[in-house]
Every structure is written in C-alpha cells, then in structure tokens.
PyMOL CGO cylinders between C-alpha atoms (Angstrom):
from pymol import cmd
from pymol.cgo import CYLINDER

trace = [
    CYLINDER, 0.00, 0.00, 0.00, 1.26, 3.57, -0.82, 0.3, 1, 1, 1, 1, 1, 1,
    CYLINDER, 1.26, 3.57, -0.82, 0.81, 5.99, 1.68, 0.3, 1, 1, 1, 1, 1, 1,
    CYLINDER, 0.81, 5.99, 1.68, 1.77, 9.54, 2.14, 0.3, 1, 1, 1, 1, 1, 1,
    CYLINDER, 1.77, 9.54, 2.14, 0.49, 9.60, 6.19, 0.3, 1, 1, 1, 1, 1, 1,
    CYLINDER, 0.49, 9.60, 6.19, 2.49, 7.24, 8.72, 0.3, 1, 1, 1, 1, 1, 1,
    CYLINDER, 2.49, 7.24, 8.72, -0.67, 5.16, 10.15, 0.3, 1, 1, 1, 1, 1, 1,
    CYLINDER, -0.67, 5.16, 10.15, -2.02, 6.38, 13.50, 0.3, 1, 1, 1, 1, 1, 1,
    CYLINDER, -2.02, 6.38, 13.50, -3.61, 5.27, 16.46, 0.3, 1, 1, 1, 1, 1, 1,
    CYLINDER, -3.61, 5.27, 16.46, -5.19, 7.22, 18.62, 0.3, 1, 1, 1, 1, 1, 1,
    CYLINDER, -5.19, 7.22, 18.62, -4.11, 5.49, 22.49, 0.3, 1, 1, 1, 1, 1, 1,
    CYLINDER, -4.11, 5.49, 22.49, -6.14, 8.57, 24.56, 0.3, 1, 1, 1, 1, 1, 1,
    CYLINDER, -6.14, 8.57, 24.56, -7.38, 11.83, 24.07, 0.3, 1, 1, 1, 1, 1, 1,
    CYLINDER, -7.38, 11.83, 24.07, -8.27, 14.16, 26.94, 0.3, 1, 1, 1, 1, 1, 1,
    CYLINDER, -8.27, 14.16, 26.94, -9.68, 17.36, 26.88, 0.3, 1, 1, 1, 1, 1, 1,
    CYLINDER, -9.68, 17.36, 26.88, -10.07, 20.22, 29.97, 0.3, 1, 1, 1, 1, 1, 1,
    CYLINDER, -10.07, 20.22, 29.97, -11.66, 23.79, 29.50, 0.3, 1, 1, 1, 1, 1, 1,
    CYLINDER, -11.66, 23.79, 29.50, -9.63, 27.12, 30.61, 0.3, 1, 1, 1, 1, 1, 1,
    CYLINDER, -9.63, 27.12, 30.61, -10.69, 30.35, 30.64, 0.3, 1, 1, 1, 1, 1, 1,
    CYLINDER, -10.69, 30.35, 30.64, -8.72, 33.51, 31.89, 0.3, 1, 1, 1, 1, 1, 1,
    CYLINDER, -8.72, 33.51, 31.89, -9.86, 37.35, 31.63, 0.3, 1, 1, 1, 1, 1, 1,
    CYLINDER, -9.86, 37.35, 31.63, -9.87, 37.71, 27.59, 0.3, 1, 1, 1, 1, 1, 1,
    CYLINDER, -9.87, 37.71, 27.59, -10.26, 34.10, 26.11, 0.3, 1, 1, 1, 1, 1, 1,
    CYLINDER, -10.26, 34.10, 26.11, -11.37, 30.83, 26.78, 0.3, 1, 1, 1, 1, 1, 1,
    CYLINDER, -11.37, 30.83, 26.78, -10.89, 27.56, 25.35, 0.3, 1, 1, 1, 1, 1, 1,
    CYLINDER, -10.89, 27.56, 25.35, -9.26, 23.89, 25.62, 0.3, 1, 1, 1, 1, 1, 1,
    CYLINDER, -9.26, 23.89, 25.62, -6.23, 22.05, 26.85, 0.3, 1, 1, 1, 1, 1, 1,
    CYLINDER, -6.23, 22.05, 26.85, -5.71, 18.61, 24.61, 0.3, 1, 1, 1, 1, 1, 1,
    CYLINDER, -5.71, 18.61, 24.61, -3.75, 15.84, 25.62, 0.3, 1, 1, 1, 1, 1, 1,
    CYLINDER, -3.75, 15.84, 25.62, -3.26, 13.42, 23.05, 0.3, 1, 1, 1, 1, 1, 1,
    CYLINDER, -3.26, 13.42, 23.05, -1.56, 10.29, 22.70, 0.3, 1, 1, 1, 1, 1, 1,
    CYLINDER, -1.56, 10.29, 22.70, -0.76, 8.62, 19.36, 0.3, 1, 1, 1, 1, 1, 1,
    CYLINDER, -0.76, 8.62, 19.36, 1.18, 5.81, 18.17, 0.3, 1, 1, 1, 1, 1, 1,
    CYLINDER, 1.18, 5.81, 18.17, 2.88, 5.92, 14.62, 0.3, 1, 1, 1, 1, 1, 1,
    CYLINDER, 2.88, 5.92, 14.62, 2.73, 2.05, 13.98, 0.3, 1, 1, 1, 1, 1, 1,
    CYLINDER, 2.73, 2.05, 13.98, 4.96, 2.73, 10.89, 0.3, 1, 1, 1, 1, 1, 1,
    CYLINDER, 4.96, 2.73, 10.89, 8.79, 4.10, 10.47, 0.3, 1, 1, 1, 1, 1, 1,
    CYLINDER, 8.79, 4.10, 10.47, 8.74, 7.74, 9.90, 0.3, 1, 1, 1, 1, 1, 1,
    CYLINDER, 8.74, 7.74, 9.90, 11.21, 10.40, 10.45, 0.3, 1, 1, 1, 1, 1, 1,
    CYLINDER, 11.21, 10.40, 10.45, 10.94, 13.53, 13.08, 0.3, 1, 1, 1, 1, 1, 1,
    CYLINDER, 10.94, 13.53, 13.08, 11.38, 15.70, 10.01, 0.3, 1, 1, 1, 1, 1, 1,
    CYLINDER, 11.38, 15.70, 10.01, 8.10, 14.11, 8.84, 0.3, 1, 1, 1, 1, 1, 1,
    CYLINDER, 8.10, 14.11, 8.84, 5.56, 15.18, 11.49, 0.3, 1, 1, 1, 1, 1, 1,
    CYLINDER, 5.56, 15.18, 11.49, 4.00, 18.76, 11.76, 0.3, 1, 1, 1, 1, 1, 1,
    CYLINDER, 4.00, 18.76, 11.76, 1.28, 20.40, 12.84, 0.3, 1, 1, 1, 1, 1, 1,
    CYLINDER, 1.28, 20.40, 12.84, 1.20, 22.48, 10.11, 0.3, 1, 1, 1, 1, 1, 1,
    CYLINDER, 1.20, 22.48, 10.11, -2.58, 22.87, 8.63, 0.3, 1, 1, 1, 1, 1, 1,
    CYLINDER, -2.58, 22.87, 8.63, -3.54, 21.51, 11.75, 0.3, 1, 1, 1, 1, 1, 1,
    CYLINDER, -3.54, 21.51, 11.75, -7.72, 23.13, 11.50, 0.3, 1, 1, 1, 1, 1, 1,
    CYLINDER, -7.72, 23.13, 11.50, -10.55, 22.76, 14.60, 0.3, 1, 1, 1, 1, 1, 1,
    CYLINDER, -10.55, 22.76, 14.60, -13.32, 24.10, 13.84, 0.3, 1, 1, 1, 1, 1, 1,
    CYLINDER, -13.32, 24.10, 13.84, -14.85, 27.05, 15.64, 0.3, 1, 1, 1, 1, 1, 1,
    CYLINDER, -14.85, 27.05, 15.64, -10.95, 27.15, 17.64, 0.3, 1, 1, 1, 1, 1, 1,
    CYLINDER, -10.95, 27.15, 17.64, -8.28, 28.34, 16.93, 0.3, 1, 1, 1, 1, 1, 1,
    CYLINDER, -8.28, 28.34, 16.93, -5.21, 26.54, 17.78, 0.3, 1, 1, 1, 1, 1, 1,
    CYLINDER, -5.21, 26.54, 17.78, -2.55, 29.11, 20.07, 0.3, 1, 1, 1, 1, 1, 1,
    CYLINDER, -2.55, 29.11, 20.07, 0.22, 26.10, 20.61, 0.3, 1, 1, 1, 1, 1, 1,
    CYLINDER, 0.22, 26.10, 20.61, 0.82, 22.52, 19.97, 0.3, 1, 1, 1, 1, 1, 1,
    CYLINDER, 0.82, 22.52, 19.97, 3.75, 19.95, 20.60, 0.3, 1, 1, 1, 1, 1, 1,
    CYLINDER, 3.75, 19.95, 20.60, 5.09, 17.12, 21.59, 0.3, 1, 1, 1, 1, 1, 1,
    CYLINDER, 5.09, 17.12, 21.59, 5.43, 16.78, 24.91, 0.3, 1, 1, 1, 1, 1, 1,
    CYLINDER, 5.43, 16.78, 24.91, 7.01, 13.31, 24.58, 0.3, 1, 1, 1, 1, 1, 1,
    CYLINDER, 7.01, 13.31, 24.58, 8.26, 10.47, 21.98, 0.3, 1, 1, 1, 1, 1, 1,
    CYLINDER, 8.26, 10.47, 21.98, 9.43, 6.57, 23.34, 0.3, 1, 1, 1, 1, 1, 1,
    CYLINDER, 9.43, 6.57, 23.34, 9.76, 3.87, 20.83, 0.3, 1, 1, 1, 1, 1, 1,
    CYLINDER, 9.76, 3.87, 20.83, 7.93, 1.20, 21.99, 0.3, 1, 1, 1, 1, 1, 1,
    CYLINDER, 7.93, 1.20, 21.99, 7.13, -2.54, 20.87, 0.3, 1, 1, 1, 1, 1, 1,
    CYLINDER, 7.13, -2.54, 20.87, 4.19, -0.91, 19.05, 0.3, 1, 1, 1, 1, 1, 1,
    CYLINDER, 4.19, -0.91, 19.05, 5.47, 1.96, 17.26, 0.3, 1, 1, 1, 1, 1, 1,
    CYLINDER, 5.47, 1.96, 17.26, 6.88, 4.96, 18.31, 0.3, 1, 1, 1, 1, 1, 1,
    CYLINDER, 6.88, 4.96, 18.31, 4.41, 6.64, 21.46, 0.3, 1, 1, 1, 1, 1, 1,
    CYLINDER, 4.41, 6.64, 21.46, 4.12, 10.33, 21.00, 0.3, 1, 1, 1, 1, 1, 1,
    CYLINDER, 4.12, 10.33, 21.00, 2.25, 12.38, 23.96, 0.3, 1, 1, 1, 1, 1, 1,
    CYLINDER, 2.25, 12.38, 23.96, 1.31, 15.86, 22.90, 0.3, 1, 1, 1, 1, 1, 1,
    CYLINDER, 1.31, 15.86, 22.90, -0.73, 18.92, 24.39, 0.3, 1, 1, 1, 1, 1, 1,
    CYLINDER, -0.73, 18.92, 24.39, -2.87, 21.15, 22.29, 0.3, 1, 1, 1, 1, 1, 1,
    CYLINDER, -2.87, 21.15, 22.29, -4.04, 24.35, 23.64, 0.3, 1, 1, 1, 1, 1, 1,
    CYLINDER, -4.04, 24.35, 23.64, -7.15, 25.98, 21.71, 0.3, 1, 1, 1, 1, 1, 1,
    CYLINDER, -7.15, 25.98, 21.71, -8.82, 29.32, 22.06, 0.3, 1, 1, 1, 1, 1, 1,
    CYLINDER, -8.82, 29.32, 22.06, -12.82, 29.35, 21.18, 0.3, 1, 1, 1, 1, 1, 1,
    CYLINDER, -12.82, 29.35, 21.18, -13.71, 31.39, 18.12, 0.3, 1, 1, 1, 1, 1, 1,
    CYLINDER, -13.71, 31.39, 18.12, -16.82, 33.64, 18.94, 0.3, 1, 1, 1, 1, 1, 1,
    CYLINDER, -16.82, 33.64, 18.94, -20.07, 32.05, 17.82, 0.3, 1, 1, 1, 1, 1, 1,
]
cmd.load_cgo(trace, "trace")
C-alpha cells in the first residue's frame, strides 16, 4: 500500500476547559502511536484546522519507541472562536 500519512492510532485523548480574563478555550492531551517508520522531520502540525478554535500552541510533549510503534504524547491548547 502507498501511503503519504504514517498510520495512526489514537491510544487517549483528553480534553479540559480554561478560561482567563480575555479568552477561553481547551487544553488537549493526546496520545498517538505511529505504527509505521517515519522520520521527526516528517511530522508537523502544520494545517492543523478545529473548527470554531483556533489553535494558540501545539507539541510534543514526549516520543518513546515502543514494541508498538513509536508513542508520542502531545498537548494542544485551543482558544474558542466567537459564535
């Protein structure tokens, strides 16, 4: 099979709302597993679109290579677009 994505699997995503004077939003934690090779170089989170958010920052918090792939924990933080 040709792919241009590494396959994914989603192991947990959490979500918690914030708020401070001016905005208010989410904080994501996400854990994925890439279950095929793929370089650092090859991962962004470029283009990355919510709808009605916008996201403010996103990384990786963590990468361990594992017997299933390599683990990658990372926190999105998202600021709610006005409805």
């Amino acid at each position: 099979m040709n792919r241009q994505s590494p396959a994914l699997v989603v192991e947990s995503f959490e979500t918690t709302d914030w708020s401070s004077l001016t905005f208010a939003g989410q904080r994501h934690r996400i854990t994925l597993v890439v279950t095929e090779p793929v370089s650092a170089d090859s991962l962004s989170f470029d283009g990355l679109i919510l709808r009605g958010s916008i996201v403010a920052e996103a990384r990786v918090i963590s990468a361990t290579v594992a017997a299933t792939g390599l683990v990658l924990d990372i926190a999105v933080m998202t600021i709610d677009v006005g409805a």
